[in-house]
C-alpha positions as CSV (number, residue, x, y, z in Angstrom):
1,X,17.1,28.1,23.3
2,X,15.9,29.9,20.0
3,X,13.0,28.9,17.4
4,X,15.8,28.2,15.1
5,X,18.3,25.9,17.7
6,X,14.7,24.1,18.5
7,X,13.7,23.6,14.6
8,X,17.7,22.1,14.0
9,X,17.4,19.1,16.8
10,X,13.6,18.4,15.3
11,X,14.6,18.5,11.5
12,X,18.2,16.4,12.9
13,X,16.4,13.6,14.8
14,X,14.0,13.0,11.8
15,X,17.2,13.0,9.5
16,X,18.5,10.3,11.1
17,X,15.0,8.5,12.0
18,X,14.8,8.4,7.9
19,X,18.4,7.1,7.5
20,X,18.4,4.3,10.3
21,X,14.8,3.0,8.8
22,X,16.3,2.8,5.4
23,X,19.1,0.9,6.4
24,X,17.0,-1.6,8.8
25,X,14.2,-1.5,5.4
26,X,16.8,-2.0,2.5
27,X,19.2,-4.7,4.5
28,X,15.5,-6.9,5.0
29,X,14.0,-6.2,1.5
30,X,16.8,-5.0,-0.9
31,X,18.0,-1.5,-1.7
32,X,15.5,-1.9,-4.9
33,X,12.6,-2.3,-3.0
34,X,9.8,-0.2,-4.2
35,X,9.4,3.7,-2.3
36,X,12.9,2.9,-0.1
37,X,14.2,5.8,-2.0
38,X,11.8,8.3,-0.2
39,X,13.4,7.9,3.0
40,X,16.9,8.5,1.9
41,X,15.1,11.8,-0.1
42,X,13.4,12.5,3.2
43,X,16.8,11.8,4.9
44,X,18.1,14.8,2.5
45,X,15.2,17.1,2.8
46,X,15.4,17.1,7.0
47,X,19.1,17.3,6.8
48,X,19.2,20.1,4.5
49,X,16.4,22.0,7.1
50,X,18.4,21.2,10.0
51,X,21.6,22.9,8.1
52,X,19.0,25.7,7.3
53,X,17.8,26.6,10.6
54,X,21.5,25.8,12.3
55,X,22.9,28.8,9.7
56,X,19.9,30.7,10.6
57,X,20.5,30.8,13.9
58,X,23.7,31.8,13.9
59,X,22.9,34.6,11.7
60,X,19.2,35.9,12.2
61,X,18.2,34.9,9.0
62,X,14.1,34.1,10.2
63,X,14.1,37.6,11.3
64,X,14.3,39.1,7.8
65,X,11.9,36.8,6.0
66,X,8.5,38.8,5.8
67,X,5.5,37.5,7.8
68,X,3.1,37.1,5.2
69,X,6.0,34.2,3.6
70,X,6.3,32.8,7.2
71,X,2.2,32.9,7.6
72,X,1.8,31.1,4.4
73,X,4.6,28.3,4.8
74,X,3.0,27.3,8.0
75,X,-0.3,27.3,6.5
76,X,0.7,25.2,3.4
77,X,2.7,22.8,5.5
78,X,-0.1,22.2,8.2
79,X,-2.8,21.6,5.0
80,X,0.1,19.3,3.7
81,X,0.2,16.7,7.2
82,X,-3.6,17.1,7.5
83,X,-4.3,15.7,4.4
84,X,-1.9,13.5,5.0
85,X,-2.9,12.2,8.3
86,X,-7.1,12.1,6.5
87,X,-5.6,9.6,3.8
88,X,-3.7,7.8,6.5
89,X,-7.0,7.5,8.4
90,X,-9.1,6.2,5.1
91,X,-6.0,3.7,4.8
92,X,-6.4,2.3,8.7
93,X,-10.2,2.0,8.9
94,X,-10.0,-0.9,6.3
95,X,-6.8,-2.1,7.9
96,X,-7.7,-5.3,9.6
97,X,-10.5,-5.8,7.3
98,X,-12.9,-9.2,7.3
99,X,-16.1,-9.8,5.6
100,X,-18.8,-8.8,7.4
101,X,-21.0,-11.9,6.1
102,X,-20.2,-14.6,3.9
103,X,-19.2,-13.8,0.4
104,X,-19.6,-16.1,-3.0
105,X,-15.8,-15.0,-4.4
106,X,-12.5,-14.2,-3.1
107,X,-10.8,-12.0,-5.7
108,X,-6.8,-12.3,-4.5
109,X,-5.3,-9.2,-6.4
110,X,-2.1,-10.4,-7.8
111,X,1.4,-9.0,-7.0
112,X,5.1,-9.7,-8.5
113,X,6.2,-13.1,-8.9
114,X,9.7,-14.2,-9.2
115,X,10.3,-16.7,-11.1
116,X,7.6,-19.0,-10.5
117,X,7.9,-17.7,-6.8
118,X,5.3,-15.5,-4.8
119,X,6.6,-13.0,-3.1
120,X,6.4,-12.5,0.9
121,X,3.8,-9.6,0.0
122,X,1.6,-12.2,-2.2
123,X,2.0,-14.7,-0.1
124,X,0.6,-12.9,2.9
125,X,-2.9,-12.0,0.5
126,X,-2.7,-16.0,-0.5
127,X,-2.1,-17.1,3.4
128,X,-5.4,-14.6,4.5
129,X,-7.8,-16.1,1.5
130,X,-6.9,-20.4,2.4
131,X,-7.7,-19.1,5.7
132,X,-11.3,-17.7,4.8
133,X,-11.8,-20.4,2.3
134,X,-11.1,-22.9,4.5
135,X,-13.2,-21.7,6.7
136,X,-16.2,-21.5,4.0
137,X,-16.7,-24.6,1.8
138,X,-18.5,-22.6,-0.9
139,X,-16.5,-19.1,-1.7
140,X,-14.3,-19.6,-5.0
141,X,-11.2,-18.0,-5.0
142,X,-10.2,-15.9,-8.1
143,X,-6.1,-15.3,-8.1
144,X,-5.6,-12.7,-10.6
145,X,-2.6,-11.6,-12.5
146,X,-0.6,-11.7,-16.1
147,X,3.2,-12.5,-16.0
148,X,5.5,-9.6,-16.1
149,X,8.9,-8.9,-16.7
150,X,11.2,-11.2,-14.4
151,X,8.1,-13.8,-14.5
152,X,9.0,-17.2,-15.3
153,X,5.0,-17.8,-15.3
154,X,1.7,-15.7,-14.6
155,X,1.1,-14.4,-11.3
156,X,-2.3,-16.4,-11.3
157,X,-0.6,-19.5,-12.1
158,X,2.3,-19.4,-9.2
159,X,-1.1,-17.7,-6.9
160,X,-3.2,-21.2,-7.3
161,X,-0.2,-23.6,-7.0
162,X,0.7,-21.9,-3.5
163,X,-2.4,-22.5,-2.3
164,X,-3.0,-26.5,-4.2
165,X,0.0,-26.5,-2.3
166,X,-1.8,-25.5,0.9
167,X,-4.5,-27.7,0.9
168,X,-6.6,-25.9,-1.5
169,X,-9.0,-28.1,-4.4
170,X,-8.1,-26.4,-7.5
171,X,-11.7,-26.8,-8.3
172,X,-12.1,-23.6,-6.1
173,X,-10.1,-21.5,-8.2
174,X,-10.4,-19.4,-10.9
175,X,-7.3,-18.4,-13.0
176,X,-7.6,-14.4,-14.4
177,X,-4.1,-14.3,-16.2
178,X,-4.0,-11.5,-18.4
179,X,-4.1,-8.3,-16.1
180,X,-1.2,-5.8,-15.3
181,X,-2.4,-3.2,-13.0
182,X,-5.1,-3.2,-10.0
183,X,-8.1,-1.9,-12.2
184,X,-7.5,-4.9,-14.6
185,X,-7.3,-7.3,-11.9
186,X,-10.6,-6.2,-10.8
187,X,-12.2,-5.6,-14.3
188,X,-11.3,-9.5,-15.7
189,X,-12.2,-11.0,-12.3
190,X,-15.9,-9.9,-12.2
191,X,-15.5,-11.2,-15.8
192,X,-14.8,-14.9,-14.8
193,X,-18.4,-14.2,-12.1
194,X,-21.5,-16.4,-12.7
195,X,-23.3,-13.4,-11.6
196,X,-22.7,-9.9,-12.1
197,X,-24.8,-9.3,-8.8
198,X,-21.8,-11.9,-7.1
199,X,-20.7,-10.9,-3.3
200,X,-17.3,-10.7,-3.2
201,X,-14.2,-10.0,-1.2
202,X,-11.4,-8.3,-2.6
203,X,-7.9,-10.1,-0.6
204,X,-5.1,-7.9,-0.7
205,X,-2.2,-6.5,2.1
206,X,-3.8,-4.7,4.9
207,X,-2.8,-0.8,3.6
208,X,-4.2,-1.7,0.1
209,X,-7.7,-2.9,1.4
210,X,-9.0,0.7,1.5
211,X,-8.3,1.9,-1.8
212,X,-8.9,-1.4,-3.8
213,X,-12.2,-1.8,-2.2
214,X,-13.1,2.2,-3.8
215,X,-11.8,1.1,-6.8
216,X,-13.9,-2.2,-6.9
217,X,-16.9,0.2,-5.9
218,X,-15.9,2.8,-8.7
219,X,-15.9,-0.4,-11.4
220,X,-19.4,-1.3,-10.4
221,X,-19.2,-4.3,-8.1
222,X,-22.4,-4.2,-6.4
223,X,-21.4,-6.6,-2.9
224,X,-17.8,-5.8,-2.3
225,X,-15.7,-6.1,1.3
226,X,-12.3,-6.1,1.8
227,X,-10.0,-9.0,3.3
228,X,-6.5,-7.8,5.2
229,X,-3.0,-9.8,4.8
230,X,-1.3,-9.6,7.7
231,X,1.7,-6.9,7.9
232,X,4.8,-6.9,7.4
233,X,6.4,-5.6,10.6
234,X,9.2,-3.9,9.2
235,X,8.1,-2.5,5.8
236,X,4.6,-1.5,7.6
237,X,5.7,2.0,7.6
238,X,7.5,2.0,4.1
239,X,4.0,0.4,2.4
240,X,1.8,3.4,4.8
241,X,3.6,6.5,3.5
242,X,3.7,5.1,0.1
243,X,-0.2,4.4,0.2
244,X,-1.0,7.8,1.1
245,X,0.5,9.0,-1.6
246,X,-1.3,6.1,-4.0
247,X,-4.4,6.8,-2.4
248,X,-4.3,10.9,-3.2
249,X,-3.1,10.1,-6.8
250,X,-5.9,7.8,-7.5
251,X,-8.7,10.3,-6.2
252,X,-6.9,13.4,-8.2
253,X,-7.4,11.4,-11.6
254,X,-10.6,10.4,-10.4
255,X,-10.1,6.5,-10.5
256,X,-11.6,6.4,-6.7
């Protein structure tokens, strides 16, 4: 069996690997979901390789193709997975993330609401800080988050009644309702602080911990840890790849 018969099972198998994934992924979450599209691009991309090399076989096309093109496509591919698999390494070390000592302030990143509805990804950030702060009496919990289109009401607002709901003394929370992205959540929660010196936790899903937790860092928070969500099994992978690619873009504009 040739290079090229060899290359069209690999590139084959991973076509259909992305397909079955995206089917199992969109029929859980919705076809909508955020980064599902990637694997039916990836789907595309290994199919149209396997074509490639199938042809190629058939009619010695990787013979003609001049070393020095061959030499470099290996090169740029193999500096393409290493980086990849360096970010996916940053990603896992924070993965199951827990304060190392105790912390004054939980600051539980907000995420999209509908309606006045958390989401299962919110709710797994709200179900690891109740845990902590039930555990520690004196940590104050800061949900942060504005409303957003679809919103019925801010993401802080639906974050604290979920965990009143829980068990929680609203006393213990803090309400940061008028950010948008990451940075802002992070920027007007060390604004709501008694202390800018304050130890604090940032609570978000486990694949997020690493890069909120450099971003917290970058925005001058002087004490910060991270606090993991638990996963969700079956859009683990989906919210890994995507993270990568978060993680790369936020240390190319220099944000981390």
């Amino acid at each position: 069996m040739g290079i090229s018969q060899i290359m069209c099972i690999i590139f084959g198998i991973l076509s259909l690997i992305c397909m079955a994934y995206y089917i199992i992924a969109a029929s859980y979450a919705g076809a909508g979901s955020s980064f599902l599209t990637f694997w039916l691009a990836a789907f595309v991309g290994f199919l149209l390789l396997a074509v490639f090399f199938y042809i190629s076989g058939k009619r010695d096309w990787m013979e003609h193709i001049p070393k020095v093109v061959k030499a470099a496509t290996v090169v740029i591919v193999g500096a393409g997975l290493l980086l990849f698999a360096v970010l996916e390494g940053m990603i896992i070390s924070k993965i199951n993330a827990v304060p190392e000592k105790d912390v004054d302030y939980l600051v539980v990143l907000g995420a999209q609401v509908r309606g006045t509805r958390v989401t299962k990804s919110l709710a797994r950030r709200l179900d690891a800080a109740f845990k902590y702060a039930s555990e520690h009496e004196d940590v104050i919990v800061i949900v942060s988050g504005g409303k957003g289109i679809g919103e019925d009401i801010s993401e802080a607002e639906a974050m604290k009644k979920y965990l009143m709901d829980a068990g929680l003394s609203g006393e213990r929370i803090i309400m940061e309702d008028k950010s948008t992205t990451t940075k802002e959540n992070l920027v007007f929660s060390m604004e709501k602080m008694d202390k800018p010196d304050a130890s604090v936790a940032v609570v978000t899903n486990n694949f997020h911990v690493y890069r909120a937790v450099k971003l917290a860092e970058k925005l001058n928070y002087k004490d910060v840890q991270g606090l993991a969500g638990k996963p969700d099994k079956i859009l683990f992978i989906n919210y890994m790849v995507r993270e990568a690619f978060a993680l790369f873009k936020e240390y190319l504009v220099g944000n981390i």
